[in-house]
DSSP file (Angstrom, degrees, kcal/mol; ACC not computed):
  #  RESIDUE AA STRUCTURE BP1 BP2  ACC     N-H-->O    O-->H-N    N-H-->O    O-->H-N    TCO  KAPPA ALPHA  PHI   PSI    X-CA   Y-CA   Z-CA
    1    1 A X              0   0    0      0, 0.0     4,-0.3     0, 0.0     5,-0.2   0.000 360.0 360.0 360.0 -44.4   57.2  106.6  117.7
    2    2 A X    >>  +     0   0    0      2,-0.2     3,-2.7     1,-0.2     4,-2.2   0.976 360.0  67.3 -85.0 -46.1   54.4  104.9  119.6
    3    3 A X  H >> S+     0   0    0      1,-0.3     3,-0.8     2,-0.2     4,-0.7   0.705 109.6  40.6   2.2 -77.8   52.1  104.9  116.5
    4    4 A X  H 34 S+     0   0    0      1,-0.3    -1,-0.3     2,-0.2    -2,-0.2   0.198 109.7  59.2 -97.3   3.0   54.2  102.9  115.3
    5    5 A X  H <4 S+     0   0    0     -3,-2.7    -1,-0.3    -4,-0.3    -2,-0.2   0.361 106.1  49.8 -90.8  13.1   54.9  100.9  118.4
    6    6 A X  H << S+     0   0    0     -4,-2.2    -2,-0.2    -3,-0.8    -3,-0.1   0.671 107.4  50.9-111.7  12.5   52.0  100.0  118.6
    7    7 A X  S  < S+     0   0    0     -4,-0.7     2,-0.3    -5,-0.4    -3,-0.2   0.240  88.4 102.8-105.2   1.0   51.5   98.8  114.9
    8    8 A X        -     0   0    0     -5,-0.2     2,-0.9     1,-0.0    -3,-0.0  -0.667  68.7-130.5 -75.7 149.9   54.7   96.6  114.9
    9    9 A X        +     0   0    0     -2,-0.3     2,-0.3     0, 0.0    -3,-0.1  -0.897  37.9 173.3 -61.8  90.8   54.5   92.7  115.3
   10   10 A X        -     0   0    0     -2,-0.9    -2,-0.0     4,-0.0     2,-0.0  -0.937  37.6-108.1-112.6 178.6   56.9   91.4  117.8
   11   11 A X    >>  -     0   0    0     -2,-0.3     4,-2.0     1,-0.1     3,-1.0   0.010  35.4-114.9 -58.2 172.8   57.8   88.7  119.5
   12   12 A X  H 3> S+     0   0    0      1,-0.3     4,-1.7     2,-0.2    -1,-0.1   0.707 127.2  49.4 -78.5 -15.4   56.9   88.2  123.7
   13   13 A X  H 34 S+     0   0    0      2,-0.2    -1,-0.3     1,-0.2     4,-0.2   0.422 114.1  46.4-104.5  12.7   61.0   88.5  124.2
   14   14 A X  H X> S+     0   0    0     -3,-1.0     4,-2.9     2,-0.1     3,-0.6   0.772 109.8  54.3-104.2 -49.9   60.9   92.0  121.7
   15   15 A X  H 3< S+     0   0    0     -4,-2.0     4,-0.2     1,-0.3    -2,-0.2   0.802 111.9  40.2 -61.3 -32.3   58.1   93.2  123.6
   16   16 A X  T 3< S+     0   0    0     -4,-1.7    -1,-0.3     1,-0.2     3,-0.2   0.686 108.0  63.4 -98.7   4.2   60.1   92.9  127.1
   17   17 A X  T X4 S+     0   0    0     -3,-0.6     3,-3.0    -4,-0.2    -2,-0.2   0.866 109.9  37.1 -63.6 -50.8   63.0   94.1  125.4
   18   18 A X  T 3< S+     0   0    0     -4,-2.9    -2,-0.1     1,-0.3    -1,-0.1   0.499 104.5  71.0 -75.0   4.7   61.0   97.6  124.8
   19   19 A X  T 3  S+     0   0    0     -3,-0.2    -1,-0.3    -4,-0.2     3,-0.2  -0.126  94.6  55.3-139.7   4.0   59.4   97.3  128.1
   20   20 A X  S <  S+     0   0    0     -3,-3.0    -2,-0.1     1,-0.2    -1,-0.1   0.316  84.3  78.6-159.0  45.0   63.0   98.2  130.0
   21   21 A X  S    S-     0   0    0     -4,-0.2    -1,-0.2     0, 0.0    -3,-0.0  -0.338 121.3 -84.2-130.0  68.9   63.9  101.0  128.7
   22   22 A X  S    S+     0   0    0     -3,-0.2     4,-0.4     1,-0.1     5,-0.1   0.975  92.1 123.9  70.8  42.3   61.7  103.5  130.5
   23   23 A X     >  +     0   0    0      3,-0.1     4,-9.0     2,-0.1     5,-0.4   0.802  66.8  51.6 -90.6 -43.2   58.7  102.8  127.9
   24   24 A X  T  4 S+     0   0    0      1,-0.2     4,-0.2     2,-0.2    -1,-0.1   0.490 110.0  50.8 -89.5  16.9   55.9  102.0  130.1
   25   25 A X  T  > S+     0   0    0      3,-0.1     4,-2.4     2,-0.1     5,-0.3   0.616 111.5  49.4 -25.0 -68.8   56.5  105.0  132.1
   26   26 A X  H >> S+     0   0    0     -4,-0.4     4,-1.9     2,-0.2     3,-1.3   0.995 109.1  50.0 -38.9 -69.1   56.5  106.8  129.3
   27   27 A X  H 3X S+     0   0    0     -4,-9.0     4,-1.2     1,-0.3     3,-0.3   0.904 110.5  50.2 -51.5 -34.9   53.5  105.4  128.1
   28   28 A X  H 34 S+     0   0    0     -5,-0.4     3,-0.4     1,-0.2    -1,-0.3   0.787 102.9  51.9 -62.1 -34.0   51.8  105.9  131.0
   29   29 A X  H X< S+     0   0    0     -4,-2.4     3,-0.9    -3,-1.3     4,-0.3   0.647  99.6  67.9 -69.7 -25.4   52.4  109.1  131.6
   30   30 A X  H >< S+     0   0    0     -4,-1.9     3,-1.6    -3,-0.3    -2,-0.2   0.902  89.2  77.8 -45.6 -50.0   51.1  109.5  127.7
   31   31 A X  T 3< S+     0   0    0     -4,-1.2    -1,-0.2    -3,-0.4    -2,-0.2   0.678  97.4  39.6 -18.8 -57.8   47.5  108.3  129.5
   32   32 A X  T <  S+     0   0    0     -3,-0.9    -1,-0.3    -4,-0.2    -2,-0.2   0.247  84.2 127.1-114.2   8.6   47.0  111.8  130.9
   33   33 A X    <   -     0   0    0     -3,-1.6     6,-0.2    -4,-0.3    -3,-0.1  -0.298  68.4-124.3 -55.5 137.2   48.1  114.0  128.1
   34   34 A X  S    S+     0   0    0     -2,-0.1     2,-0.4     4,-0.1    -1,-0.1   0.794  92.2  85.6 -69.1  -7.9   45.8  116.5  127.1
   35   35 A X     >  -     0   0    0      1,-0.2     4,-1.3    -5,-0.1    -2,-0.1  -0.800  61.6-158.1 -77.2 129.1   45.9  115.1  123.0
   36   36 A X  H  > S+     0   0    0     -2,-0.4     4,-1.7     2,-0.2     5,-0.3   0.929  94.8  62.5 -72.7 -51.4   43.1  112.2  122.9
   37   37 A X  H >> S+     0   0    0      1,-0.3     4,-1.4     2,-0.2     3,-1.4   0.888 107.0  39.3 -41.4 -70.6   45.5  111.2  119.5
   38   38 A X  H >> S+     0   0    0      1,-0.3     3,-2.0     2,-0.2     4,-1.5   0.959 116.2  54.4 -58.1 -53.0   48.6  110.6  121.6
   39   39 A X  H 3X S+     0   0    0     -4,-1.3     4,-1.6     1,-0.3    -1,-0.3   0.773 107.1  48.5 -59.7 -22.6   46.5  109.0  124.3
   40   40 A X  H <X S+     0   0    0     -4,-1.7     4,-1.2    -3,-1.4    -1,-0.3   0.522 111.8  44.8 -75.8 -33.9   45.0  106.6  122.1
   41   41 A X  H <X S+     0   0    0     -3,-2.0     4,-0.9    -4,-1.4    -2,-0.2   0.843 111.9  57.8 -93.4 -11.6   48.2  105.5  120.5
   42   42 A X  H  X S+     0   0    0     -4,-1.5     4,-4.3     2,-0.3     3,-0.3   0.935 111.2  47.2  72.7 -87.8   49.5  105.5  124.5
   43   43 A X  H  < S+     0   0    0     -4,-1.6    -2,-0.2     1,-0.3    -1,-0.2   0.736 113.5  41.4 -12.9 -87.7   46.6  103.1  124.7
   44   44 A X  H  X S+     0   0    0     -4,-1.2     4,-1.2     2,-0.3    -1,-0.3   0.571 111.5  57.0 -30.5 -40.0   47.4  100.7  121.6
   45   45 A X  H >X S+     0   0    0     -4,-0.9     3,-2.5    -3,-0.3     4,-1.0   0.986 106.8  49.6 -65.4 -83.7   50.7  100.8  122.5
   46   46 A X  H 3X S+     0   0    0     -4,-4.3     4,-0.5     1,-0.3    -2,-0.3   0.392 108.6  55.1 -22.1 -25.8   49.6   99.4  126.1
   47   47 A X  H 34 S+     0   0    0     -5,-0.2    -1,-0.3    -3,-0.2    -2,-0.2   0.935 109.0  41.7 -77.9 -39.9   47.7   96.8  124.7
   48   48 A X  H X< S+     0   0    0     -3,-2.5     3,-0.9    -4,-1.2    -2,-0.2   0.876 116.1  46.1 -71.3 -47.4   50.1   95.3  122.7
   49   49 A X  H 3< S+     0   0    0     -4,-1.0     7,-0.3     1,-0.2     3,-0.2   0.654 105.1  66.0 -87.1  -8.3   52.9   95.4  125.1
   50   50 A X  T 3< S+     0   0    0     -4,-0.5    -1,-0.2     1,-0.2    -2,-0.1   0.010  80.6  80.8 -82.6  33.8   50.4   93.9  128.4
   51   51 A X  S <  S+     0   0    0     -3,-0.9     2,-0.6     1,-0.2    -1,-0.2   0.341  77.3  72.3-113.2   9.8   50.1   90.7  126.7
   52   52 A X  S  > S-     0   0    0     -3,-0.2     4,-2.1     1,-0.2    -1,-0.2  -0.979  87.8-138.4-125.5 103.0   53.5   89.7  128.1
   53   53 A X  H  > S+     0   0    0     -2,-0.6     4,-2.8     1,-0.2     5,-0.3   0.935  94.4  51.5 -37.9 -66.7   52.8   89.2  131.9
   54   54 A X  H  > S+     0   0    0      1,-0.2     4,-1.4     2,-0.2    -1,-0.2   0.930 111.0  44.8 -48.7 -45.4   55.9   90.9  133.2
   55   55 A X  H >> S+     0   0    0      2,-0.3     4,-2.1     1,-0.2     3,-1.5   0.943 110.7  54.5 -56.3 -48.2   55.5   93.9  131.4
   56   56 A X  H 3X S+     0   0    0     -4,-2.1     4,-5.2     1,-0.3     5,-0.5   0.976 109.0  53.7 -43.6 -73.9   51.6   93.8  132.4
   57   57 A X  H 3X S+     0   0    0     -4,-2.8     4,-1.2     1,-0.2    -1,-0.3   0.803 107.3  50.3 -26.7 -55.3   53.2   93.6  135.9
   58   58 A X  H XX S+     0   0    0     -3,-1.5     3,-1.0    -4,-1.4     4,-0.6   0.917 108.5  50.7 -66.8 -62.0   55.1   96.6  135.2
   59   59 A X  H 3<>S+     0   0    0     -4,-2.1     5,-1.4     1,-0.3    -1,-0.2   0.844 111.6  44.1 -64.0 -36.3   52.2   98.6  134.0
   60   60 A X  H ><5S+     0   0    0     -4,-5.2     3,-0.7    -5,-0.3     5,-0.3   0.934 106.8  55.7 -75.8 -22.8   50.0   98.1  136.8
   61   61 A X  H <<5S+     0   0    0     -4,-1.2    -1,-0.2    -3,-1.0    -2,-0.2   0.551 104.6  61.0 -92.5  -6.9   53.0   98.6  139.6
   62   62 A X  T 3<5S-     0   0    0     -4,-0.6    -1,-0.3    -3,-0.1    -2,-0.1   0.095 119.8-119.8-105.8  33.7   53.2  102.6  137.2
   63   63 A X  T <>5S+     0   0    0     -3,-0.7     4,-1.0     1,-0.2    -3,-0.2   0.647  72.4 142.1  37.5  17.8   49.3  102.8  138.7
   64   64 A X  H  >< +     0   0    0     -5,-1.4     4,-0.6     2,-0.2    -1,-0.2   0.439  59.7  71.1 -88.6  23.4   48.0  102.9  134.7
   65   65 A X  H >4 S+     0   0    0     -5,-0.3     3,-1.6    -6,-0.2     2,-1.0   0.463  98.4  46.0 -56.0-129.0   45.0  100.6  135.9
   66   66 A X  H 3> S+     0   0    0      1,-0.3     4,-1.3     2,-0.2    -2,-0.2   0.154 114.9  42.1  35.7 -68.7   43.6  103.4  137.6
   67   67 A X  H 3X S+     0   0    0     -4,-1.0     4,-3.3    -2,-1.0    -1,-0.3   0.834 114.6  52.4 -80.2 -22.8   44.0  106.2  134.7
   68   68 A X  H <X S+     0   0    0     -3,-1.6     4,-2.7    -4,-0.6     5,-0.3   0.910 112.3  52.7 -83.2 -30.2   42.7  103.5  131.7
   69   69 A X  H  > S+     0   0    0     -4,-0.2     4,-0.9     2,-0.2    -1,-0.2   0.880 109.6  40.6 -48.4 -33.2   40.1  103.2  134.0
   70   70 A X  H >X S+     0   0    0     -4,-1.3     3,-1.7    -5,-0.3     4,-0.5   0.973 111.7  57.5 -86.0 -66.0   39.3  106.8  134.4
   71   71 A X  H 3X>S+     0   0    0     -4,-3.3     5,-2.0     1,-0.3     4,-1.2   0.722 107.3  53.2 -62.4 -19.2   39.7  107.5  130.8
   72   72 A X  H 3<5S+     0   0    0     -4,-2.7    -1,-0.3     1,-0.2     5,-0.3   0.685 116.4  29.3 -99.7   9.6   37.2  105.0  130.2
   73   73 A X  H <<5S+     0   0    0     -3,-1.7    -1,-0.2    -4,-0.9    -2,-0.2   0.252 121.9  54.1-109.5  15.2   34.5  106.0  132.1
   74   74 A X  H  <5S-     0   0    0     -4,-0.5    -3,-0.2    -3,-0.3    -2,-0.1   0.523 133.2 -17.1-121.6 -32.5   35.5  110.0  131.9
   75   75 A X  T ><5S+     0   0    0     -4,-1.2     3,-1.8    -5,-0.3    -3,-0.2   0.601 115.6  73.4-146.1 -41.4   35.6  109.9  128.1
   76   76 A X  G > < +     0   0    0     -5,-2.0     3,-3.3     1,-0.3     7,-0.3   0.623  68.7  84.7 -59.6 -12.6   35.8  107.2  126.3
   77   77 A X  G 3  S+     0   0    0      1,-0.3    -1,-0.3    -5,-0.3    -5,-0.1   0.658  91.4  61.8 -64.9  -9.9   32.4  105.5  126.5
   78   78 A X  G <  S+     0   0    0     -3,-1.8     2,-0.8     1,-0.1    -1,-0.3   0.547  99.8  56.6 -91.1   1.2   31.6  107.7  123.8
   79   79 A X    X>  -     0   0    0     -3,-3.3     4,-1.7     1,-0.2     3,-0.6  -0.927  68.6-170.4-129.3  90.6   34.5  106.0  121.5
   80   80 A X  T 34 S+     0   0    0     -2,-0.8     3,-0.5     1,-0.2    -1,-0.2   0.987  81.8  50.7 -86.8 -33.1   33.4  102.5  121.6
   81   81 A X  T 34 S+     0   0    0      1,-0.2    -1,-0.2     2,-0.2     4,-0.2   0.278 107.1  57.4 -52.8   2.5   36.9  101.0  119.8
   82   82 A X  T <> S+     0   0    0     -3,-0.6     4,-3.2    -6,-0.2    -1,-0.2   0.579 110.6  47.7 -96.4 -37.3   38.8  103.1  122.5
   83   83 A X  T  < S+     0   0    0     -4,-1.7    -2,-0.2    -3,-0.5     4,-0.2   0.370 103.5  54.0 -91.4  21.1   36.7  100.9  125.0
   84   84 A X  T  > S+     0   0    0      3,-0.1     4,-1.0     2,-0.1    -1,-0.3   0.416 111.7  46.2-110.8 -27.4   37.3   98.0  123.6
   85   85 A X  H  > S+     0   0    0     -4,-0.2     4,-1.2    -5,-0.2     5,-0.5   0.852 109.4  57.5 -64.4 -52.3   41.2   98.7  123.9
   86   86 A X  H  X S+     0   0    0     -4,-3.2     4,-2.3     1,-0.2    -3,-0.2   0.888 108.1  37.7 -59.9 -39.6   40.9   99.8  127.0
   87   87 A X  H  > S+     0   0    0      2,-0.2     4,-1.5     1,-0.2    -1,-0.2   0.863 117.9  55.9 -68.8 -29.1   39.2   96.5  128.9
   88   88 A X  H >X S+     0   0    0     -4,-1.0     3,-2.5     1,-0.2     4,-1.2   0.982 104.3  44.6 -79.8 -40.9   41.3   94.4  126.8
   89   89 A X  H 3X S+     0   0    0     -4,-1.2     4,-1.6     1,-0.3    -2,-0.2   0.898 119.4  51.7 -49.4 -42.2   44.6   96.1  127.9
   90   90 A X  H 3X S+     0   0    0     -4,-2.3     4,-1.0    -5,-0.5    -1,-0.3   0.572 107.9  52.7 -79.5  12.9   42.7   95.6  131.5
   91   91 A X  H XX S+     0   0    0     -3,-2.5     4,-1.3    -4,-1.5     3,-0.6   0.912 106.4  45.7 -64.9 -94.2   42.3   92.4  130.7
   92   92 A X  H 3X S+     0   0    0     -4,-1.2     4,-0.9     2,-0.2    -2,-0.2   0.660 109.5  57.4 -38.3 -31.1   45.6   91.6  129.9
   93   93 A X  H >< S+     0   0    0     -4,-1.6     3,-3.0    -5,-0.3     4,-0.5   0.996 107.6  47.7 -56.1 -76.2   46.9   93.3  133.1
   94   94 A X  H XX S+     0   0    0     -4,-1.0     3,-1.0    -3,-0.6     4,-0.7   0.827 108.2  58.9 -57.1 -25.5   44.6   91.0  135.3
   95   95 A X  H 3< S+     0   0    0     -4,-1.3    -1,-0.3     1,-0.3    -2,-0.3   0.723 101.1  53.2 -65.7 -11.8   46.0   88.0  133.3
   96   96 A X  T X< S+     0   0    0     -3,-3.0     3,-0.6    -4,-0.9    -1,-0.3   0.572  96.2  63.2 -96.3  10.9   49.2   89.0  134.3
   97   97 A X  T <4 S+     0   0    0     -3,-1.0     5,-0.2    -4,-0.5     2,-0.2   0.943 106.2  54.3 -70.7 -56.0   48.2   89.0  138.5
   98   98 A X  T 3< S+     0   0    0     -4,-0.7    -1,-0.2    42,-0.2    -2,-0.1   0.059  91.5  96.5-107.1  -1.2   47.6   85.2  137.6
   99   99 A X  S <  S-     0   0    0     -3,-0.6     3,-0.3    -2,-0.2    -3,-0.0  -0.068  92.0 -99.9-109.7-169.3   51.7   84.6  136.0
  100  100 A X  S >  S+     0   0    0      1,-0.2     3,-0.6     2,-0.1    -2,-0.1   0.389 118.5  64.1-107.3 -13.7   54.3   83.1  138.3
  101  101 A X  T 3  S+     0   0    0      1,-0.2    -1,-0.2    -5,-0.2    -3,-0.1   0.378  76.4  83.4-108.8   8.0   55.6   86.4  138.8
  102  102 A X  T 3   +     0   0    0     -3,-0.3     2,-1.3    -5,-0.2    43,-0.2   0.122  45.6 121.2 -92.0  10.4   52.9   87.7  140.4
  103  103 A X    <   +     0   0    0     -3,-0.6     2,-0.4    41,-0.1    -1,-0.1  -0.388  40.7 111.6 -55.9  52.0   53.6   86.6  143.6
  104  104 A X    >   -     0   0    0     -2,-1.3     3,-1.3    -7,-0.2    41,-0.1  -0.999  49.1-163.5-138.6  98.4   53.8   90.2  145.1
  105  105 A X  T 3  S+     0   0    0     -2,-0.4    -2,-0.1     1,-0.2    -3,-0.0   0.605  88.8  75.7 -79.2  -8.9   50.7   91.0  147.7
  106  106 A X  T 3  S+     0   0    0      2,-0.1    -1,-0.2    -3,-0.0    -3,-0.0   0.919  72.6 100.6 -60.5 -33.8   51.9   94.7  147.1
  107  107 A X    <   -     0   0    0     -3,-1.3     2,-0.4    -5,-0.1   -46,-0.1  -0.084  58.2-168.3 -64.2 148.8   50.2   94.6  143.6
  108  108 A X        +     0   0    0    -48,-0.1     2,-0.3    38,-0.0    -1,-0.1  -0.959  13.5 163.5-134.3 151.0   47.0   96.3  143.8
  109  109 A X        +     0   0    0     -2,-0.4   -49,-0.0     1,-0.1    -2,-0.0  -0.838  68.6  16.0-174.2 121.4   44.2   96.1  140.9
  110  110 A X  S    S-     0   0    0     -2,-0.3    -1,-0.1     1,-0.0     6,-0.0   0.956  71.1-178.9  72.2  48.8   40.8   96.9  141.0
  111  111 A X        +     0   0    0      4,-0.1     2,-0.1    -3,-0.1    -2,-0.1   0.782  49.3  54.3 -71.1 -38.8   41.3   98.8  144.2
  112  112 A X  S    S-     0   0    0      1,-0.1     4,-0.4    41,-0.0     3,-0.0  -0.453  71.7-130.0 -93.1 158.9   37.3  100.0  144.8
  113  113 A X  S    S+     0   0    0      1,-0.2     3,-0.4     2,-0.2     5,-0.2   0.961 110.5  64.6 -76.1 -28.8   34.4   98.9  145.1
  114  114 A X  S >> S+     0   0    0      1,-0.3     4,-1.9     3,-0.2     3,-0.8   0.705 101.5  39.3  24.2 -87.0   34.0  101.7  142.6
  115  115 A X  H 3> S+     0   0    0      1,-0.3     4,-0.6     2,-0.2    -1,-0.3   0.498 110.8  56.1 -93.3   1.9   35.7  100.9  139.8
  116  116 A X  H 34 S+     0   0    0     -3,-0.4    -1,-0.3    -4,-0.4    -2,-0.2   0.093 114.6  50.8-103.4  46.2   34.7   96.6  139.8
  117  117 A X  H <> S+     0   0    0     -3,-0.8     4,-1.0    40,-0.0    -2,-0.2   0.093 119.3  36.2-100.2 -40.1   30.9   98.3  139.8
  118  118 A X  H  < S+     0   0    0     -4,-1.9    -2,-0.1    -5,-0.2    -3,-0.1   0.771 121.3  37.3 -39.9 -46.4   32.0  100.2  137.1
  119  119 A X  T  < S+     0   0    0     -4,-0.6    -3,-0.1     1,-0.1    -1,-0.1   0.716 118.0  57.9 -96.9 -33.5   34.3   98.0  135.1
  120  120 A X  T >4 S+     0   0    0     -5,-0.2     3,-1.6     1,-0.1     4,-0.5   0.832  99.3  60.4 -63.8 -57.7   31.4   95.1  136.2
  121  121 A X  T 3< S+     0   0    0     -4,-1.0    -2,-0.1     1,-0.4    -1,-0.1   0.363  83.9  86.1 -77.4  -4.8   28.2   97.5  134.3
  122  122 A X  T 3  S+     0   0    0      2,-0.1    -1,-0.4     3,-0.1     4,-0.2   0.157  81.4  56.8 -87.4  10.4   30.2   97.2  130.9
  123  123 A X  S X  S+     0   0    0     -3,-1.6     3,-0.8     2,-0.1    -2,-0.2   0.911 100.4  53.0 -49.9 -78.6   28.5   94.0  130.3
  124  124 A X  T 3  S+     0   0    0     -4,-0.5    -2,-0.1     1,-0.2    -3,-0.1   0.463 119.4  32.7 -13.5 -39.4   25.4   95.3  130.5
  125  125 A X  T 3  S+     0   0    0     -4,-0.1    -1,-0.2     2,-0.1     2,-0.1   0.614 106.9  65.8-118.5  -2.6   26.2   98.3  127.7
  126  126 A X  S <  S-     0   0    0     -3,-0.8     2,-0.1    -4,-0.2   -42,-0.0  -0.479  76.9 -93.0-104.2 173.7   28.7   96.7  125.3
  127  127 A X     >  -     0   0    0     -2,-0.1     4,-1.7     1,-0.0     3,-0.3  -0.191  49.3 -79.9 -91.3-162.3   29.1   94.1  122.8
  128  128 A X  H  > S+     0   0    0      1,-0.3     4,-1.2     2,-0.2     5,-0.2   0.730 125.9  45.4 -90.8 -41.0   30.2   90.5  122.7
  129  129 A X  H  > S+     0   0    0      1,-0.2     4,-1.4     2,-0.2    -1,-0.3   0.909 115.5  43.8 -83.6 -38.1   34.0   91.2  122.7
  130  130 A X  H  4 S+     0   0    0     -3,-0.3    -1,-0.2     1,-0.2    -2,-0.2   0.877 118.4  51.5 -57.5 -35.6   34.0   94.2  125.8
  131  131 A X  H >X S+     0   0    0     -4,-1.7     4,-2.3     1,-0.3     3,-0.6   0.880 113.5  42.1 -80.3 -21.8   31.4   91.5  127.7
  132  132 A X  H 3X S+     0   0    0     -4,-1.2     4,-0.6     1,-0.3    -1,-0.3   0.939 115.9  49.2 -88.8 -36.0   34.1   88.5  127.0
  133  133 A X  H 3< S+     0   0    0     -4,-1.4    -1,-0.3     2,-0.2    -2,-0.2   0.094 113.7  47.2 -87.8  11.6   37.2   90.9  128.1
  134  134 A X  H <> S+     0   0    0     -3,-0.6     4,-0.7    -5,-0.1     3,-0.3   0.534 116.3  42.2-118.6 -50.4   35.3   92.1  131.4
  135  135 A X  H >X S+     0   0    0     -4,-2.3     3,-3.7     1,-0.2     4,-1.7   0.937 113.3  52.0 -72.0 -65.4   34.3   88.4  132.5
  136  136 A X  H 3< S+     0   0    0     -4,-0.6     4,-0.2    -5,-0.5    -1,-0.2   0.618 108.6  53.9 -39.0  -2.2   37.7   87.1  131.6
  137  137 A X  H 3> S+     0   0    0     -2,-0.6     4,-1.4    -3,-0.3    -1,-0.3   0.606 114.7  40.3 -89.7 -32.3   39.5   90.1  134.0
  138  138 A X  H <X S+     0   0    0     -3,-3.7     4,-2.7    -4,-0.7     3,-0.2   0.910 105.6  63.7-108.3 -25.8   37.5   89.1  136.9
  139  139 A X  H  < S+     0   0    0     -4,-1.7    -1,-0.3    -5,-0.2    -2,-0.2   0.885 113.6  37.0 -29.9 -48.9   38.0   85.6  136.1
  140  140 A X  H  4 S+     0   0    0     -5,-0.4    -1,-0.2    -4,-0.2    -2,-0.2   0.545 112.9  55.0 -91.6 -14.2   41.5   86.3  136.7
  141  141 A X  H >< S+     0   0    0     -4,-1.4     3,-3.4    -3,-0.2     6,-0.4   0.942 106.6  53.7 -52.8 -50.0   41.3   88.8  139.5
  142  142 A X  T 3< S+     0   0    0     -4,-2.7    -1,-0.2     1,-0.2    -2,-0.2   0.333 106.2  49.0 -72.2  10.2   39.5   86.5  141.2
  143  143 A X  T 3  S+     0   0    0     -5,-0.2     2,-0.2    -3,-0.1    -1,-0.2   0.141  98.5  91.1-115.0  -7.6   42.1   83.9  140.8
  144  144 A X  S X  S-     0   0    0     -3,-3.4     3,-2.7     1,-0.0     4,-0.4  -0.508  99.8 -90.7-100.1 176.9   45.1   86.4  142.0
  145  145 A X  T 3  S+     0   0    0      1,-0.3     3,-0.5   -43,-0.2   -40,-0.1   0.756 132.0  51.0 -65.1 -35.9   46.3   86.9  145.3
  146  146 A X  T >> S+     0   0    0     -5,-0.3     4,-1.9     1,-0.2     3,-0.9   0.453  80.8 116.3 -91.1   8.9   43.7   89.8  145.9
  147  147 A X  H <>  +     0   0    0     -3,-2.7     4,-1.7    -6,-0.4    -1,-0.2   0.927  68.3  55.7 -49.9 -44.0   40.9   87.2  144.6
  148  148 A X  H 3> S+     0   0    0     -3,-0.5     4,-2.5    -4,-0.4    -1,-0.3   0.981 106.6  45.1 -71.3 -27.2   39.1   87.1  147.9
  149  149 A X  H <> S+     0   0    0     -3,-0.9     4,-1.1     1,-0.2    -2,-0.2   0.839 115.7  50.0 -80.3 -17.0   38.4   91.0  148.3
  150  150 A X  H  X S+     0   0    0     -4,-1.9     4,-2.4     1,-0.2     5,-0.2   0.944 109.1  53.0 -78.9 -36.0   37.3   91.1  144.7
  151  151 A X  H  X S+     0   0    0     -4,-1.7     4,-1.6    -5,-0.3     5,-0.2   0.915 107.1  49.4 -41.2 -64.0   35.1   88.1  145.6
  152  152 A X  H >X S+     0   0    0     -4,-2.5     4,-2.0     1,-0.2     3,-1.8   0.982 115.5  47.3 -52.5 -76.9   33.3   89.9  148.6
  153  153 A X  H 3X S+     0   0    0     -4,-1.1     4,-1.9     1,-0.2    -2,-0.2   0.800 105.3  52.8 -30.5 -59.1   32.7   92.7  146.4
  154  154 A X  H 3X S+     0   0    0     -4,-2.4     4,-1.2     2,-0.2    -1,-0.2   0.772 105.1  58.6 -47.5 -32.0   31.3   90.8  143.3
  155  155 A X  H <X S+     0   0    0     -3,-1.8     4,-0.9    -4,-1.6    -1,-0.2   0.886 104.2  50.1 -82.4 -36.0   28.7   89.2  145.6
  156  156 A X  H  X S+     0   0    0     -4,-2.0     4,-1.1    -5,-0.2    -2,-0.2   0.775 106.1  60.4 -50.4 -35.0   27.5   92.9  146.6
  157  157 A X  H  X S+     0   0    0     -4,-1.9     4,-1.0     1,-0.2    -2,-0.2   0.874 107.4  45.0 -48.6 -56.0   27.4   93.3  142.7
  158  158 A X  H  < S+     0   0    0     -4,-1.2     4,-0.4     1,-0.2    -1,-0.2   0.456 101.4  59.4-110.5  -5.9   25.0   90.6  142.6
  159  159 A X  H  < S+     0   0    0     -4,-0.9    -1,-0.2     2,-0.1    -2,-0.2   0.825 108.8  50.7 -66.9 -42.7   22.7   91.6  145.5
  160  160 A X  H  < S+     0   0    0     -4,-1.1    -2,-0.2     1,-0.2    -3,-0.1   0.933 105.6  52.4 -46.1 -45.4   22.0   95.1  143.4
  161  161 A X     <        0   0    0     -4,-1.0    -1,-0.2     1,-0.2    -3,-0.1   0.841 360.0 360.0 -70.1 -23.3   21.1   93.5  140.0
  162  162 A X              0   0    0     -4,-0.4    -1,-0.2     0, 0.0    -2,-0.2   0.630 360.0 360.0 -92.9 360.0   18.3   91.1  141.9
């Protein structure tokens, strides 16, 4: 069943139809299953249905920043089309901080300095599309309501590299 949501076309209003009935729970919980297969369509599923801010909203407030993060620095780097899903689904997620509906200070994203040194050092090892899907996330962190601690941080980023 997610295979094959995550190979469907819809529309933005299909995608938040499927997105409230207990999916992105599901999926998320998919994240940490021990089959890479399942996690991967988990994954694909996630991308497709964070390109519709609210939902995006929805997935981050079910903490699955945090686990696509860990799966991609725990396994995936060896899978470079799994890591290229994965920043863009945290892509879309930080474009949805930046929607109208993201006025919420509760949301949290990119919580460590940790993971933005992390998430930040995929420039550095990827190609064009991971390096465009990394700046364009903190381009929009830094443009959400938590945009100044990501700010502080990034400027620590840039004292290391010199």
């Amino acid at each position: 069943m997610v295979e094959t949501l995550s190979e469907l076309e819809m529309t933005d209003h299909g995608k938040l139809m499927v997105c409230e009935n207990g999916t992105v729970e599901l999926l998320v919980t998919m994240l940490s299953h021990d089959d890479i297969d399942m996690r991967k369509a988990a994954i694909l599923a996630l991308e497709k249905l964070s390109g519709v801010p609210q939902n995006g909203l929805k997935i981050i407030k079910q903490n699955a920043t945090e686990i696509l993060l860990g799966i991609l620095f725990r396994e995936s780097l060896s899978i470079p089309s799994l890591v290229e899903k994965i920043v863009a689904t945290v892509m879309n997620l930080a474009l949805s901080l930046t929607s109208q509906d993201a006025d919420h200070p509760e949301i949290l994203f990119l919580e460590t300095e940790e993971e933005v040194y992390k998430l930040f050092s995929l420039i550095s090892l990827h190609g064009p599309n991971v390096q465009q899907y990394v700046l364009r996330t903190f381009l929009a962190v830094c443009q959400s309501s938590s945009g100044l601690n990501i700010r502080k941080i990034l400027r620590k980023v840039r004292f290391f590299i010199n």
